[in-house]
C-alpha positions in Angstrom: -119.4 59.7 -1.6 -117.9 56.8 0.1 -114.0 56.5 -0.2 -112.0 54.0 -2.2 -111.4 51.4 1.0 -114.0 49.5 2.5 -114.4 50.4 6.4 -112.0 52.4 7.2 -111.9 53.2 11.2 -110.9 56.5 12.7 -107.5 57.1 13.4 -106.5 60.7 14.4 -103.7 62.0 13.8 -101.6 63.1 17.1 -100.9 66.3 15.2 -103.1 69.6 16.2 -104.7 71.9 13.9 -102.2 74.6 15.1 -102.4 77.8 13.9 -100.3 78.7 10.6 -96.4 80.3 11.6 -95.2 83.5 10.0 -94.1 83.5 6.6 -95.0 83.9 2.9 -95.8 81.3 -0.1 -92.3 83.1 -2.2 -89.0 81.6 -2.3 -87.9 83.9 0.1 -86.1 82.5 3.7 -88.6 83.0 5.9 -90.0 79.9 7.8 -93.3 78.3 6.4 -95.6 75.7 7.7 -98.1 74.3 5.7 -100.7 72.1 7.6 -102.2 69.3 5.8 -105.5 67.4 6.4 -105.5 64.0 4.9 -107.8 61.2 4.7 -106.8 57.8 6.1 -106.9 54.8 3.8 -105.4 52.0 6.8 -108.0 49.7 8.3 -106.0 49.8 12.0 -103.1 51.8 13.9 -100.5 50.0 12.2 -101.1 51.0 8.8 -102.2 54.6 8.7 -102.1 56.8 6.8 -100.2 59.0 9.3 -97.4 57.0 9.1 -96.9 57.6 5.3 -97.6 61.4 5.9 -95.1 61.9 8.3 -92.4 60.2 6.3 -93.2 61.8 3.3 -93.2 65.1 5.6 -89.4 64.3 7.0 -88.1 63.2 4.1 -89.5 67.3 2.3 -88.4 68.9 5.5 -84.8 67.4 5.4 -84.2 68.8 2.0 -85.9 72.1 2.9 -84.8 74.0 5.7 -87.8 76.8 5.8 -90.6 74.9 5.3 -92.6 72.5 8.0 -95.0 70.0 7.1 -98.0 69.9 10.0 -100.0 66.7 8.9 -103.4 65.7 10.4 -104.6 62.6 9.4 -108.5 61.7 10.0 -110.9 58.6 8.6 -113.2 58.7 5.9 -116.0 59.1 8.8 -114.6 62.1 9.4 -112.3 64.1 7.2 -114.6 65.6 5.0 -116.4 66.8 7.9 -113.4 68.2 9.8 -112.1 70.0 6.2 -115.8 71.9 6.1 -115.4 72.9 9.9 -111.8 74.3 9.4 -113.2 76.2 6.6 -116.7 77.6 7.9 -114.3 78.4 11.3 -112.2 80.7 9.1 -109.2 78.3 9.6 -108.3 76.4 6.2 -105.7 74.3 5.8 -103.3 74.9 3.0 -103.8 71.7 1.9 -106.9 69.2 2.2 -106.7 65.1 0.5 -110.7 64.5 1.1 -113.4 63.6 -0.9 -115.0 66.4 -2.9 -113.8 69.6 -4.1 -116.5 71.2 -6.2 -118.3 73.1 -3.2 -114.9 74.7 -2.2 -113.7 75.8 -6.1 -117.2 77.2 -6.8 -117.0 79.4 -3.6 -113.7 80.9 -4.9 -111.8 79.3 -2.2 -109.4 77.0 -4.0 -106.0 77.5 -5.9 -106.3 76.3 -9.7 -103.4 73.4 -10.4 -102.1 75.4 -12.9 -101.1 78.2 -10.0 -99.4 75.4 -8.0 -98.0 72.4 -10.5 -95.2 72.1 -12.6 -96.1 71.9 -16.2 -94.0 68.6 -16.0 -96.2 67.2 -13.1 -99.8 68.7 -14.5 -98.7 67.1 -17.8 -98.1 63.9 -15.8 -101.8 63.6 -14.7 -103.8 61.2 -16.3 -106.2 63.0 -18.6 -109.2 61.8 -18.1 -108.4 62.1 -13.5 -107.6 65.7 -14.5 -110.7 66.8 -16.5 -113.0 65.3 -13.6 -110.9 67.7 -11.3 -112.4 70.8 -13.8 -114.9 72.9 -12.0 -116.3 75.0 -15.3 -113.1 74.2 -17.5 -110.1 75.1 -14.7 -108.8 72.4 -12.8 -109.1 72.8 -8.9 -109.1 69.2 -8.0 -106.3 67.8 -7.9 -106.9 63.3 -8.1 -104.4 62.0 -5.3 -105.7 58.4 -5.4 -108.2 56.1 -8.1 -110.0 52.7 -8.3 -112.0 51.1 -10.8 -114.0 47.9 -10.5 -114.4 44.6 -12.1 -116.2 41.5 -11.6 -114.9 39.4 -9.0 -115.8 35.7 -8.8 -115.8 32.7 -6.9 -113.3 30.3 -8.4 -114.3 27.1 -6.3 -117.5 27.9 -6.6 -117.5 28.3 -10.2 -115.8 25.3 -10.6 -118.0 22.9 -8.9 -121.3 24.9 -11.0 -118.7 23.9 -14.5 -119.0 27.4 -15.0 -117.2 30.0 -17.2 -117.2 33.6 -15.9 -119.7 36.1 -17.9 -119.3 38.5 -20.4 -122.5 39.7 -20.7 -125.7 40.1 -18.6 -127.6 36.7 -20.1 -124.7 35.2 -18.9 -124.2 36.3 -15.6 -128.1 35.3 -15.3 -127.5 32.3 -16.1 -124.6 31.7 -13.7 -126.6 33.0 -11.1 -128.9 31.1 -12.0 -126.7 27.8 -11.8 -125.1 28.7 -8.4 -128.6 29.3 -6.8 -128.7 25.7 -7.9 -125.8 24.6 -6.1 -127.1 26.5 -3.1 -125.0 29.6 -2.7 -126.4 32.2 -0.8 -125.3 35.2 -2.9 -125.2 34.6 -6.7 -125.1 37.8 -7.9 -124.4 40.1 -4.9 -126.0 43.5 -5.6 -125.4 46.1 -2.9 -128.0 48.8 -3.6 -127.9 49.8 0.6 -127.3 53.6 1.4 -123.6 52.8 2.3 -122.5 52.8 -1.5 -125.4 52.4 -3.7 -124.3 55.4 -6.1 -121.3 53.0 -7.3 -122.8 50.0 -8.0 -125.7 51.8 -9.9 -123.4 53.4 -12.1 -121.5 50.5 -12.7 -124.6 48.6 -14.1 -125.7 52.3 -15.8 -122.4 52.5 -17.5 -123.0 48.7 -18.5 -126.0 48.9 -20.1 -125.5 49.7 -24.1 -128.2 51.1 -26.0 -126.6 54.8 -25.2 -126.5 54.1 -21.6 -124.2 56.8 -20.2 -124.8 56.9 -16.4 -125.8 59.6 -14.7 -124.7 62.1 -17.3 -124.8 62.6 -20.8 -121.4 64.2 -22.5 -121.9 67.7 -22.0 -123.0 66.7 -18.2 -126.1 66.4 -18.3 -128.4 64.4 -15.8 -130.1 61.4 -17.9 -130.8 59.1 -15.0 -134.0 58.2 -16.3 -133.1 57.3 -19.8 -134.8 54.8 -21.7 -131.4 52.9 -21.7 -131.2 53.6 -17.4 -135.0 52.8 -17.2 -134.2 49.3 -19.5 -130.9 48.5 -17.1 -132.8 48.6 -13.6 -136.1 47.0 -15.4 -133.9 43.9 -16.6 -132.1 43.8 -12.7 -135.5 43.8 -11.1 -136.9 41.2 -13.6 -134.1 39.1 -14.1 -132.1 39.0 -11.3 -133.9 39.9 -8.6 -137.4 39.1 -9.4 -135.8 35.2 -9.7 -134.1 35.7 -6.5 -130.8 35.7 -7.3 -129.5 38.2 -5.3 -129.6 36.6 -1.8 -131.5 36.5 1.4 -130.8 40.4 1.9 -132.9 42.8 -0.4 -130.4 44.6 -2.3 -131.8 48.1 -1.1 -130.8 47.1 2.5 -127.3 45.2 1.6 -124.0 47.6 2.1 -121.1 47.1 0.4 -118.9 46.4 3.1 -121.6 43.3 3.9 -121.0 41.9 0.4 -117.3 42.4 0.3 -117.5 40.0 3.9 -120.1 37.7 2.4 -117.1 37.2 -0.3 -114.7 36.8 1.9 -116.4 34.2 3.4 -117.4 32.1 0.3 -120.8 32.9 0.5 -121.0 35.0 -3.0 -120.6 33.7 -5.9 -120.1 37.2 -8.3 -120.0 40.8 -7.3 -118.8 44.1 -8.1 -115.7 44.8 -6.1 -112.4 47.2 -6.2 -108.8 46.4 -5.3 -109.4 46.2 -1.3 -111.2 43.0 -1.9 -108.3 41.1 -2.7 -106.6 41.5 0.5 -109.8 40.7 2.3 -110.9 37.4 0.2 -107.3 36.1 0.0 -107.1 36.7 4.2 -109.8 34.5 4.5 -108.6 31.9 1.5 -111.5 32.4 -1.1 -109.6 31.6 -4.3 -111.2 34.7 -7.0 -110.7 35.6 -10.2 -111.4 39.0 -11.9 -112.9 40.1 -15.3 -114.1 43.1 -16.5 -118.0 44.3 -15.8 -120.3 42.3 -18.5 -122.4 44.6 -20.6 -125.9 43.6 -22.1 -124.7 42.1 -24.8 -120.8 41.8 -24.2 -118.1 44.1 -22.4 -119.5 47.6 -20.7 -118.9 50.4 -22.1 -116.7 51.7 -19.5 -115.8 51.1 -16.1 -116.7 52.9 -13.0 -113.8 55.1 -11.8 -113.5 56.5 -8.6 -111.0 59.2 -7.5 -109.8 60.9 -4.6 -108.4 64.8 -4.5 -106.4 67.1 -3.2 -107.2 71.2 -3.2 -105.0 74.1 -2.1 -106.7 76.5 -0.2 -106.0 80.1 -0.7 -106.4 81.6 2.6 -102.7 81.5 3.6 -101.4 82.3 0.6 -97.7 80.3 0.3 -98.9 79.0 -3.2 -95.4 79.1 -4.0 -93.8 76.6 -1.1 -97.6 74.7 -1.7 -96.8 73.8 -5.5 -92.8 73.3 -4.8 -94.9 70.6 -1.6 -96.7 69.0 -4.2 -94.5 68.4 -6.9 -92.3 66.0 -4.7 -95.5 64.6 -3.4 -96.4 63.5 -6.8 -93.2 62.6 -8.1 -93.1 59.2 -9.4 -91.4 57.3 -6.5 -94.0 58.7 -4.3 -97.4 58.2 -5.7 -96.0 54.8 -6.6 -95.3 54.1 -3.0 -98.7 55.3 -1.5 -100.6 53.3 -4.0 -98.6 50.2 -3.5 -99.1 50.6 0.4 -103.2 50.8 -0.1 -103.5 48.3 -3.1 -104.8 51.7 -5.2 -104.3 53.0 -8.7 -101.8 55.9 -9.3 -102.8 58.8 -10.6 -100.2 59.6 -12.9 -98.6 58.2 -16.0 -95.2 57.8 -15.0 -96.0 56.0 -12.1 -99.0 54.0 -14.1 -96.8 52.9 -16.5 -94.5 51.4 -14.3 -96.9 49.5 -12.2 -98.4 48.2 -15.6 -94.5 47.1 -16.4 -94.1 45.8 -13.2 -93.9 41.5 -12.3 -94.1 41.9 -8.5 -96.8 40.1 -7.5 -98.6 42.9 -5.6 -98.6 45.3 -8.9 -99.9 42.1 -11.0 -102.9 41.5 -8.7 -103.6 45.7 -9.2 -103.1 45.1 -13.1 -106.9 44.5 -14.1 -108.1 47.5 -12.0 -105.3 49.4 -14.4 -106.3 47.9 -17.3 -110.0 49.3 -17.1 -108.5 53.4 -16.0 -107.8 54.7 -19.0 -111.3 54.5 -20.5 -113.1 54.8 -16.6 -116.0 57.3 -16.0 -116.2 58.9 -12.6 -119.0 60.2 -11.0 -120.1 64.0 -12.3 -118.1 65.2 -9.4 -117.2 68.7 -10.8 -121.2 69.7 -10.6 -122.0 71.0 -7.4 -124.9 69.4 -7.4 -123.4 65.7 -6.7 -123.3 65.8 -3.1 -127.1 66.0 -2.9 -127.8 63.4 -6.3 -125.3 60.6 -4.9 -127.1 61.0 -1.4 -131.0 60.5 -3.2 -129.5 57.8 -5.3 -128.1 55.8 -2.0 -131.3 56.4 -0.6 -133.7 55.7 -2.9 -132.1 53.5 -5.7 -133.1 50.3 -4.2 -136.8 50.4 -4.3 -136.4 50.2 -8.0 -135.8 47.1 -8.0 -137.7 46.1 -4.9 -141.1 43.2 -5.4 -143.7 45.9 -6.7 -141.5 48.6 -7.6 -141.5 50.3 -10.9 -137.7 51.5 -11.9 -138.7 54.2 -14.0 -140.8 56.2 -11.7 -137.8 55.7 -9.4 -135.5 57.1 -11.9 -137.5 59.9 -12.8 -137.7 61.3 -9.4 -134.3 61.2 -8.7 -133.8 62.9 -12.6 -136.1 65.5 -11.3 -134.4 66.0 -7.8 -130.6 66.0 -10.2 -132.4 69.0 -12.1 -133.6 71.0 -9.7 -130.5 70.5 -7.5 -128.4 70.7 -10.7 -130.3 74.9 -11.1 -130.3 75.9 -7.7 -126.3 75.2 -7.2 -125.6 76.8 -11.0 -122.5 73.2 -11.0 
């Protein structure tokens, strides 16, 4: 699953994988240290992630004497990657901040929260980040950072069309339609490429009403080729791209990151997009504005949600020192302060509300993606099976709306790869 920023390059943390020192996860004196993988969410050297790690880590150490804080810091290239290497290698970390947890919690390898929180901080969680941490009904994943999406759009361009933006999908046609006019490029940007496909179909799953529930049904279920799925890629194919609103680039062969540029630079006149895109369309002076995702015939259902998590591994035991670790990490000063520094959502009510309270200009711009959490779905990340259903979607997605292609024979291969992937891994 691709991570919350767009792009992210490598930068590696200085700190080794070093082997764990003596000690124990009780209360007692001896010396701990608890090594740390985390994923960076900077785009350069001078905003990595490492450098909130390590301040977080001197600022623990200084008010406890026994315990160390070894941090290695990866990108979203890698992390994931390393994480599974440590692991296989018999060398977990006590902690890992990647992308997926499922895997490691179904192999019996993970801490639940409720061995390492504070009832206070557990409590503190938002409920609906939480449950999506649940591997069958205990919590293993732990959500460290979240994103949702919205509709972004062209201000100047909207403005010389005399449009409004949509709020629902005959609309948004018809914008499109109306920009084409004008000669954008890009009226409806619609990034079905194998860098992030799985996000903007659920997006367009999630807004298409008639029981449209995307790719699961309550009880977790795969229904990716509902009738109400089937109806949502059959009106793209017709309506958008079929009239060639979607730009010179076949949305099965656009990226995300592409888009996000293609905003940047003026050429787009709506699209799909999370908080990172502010940054990179107000760098290049594009004057947006944000609304939520239309639905068929007015707002969508939900919002995609996207989250981030952290596990504790049991191999070294120190659950104790690992819980005392994460209770400052998630105190409301700090998540605050990460999520402020990376233009993400925080993860917990405390620091949610105050964000939401908040008139700094920074917090404001973040105050639509907020808006849309509480009633967010995220992907079924608690089935096992994901992994493997994400990677056929960002695959395969895109011929279902391709000249000649037929979206529900699309959809019902991929519901039949879901269901037997979905058996075999028991998620």
């Amino acid at each position: 699953m691709r991570r919350l920023t767009a792009g992210t390059i490598a930068v590696v943390s200085a700190l080794g994988m070093t082997a764990v020192l003596g000690g124990c996860g009780s209360t007692g004196s001896s010396d701990v240290t608890l090594r740390i993988v985390a994923a960076d969410y900077g785009d350069s050297a001078a905003n990595s992630s490492k450098k909130y790690w390590d301040a977080l880590a001197a600022q623990y150490e200084k008010q406890h004497s026994g315990v160390k804080i070894e941090v290695s810091v990866y990108s979203w290239n890698d992390v994931d990657r390393k994480v599974k290497e440590m692991v296989d290698a018999g060398h977990a970390p006590d902690l890992a901040q990647i992308g997926a947890y499922a895997d490691y919690a179904a192999a019996g390898k993970l801490y639940p929260a409720s061995d390492l929180l504070s009832i206070r901080t557990q409590a503190d969680l938002l409920s609906q980040l939480a449950d999506a941490g649940e591997w069958k009904h205990t919590q293993y994943g732990i959500p460290f950072a979240a994103s949702t999406r919205v509709l972004f759009y062209n201000k100047t361009l909207f403005a010389k069309a005399n449009l409004t933006p949509p709020t629902t999908w005959a609309e948004l046609a018809a914008d499109a339609k109306a920009l084409k006019a004008q000669g954008v490029k890009y009226p409806y940007a619609l990034p079905l490429g194998p860098e992030e496909a799985q996000a903007e179909t659920m997006q367009w799953l999630l807004s298409g009403g008639n029981g449209g529930s995307g790719y699961t049904d309550d009880v977790g279920t795969y229904t990716i080729d509902s009738a109400a799925n089937v109806a949502t890629f059959t009106w793209l194919k017709d309506e958008l791209v079929g009239k060639d609103l979607t730009g010179p680039v076949a949305p099965g062969k656009l990226n995300r990151a592409d888009a996000f540029a293609a905003f940047a630079d003026g050429q787009v006149g709506m699209l799909n997009g999370h908080p990172t895109l502010i940054q990179q369309a107000e760098k290049k002076g594009v004057k947006f504005g944000m609304v939520p995702m239309p639905g068929r015939t007015g707002k969508a259902r939900a919002s995609m949600g996207v989250a981030d998590w952290m596990m504790a591994f049991r191999q070294n035991g120190h659950a104790d020192r690992i819980g005392d670790f994460l209770d400052f990490v998630y105190s409301e000063k700090n998540v605050l302060d990460f999520s402020r520094k990376y233009g993400l959502l925080p993860v917990t009510g405390s620091a949610s509300n105050a964000m939401a309270a908040s008139d700094a200009p920074a917090d404001k711009a973040l105050q639509p993606f907020l808006e849309q959490l509480p009633t967010s779905e995220l992907y079924p990340v608690g089935k096992t099976s994901w992994a493997a259903i994400s990677a056929a979607v960002k695959q395969n997605i895109g011929q279902a709306v391709a000249p000649g292609g037929n979206p529900a024979a699309v959809l019902t291969r991929l519901e039949s790869t879901a269901a037997a992937a979905d058996s075999s891994s028991a998620g």
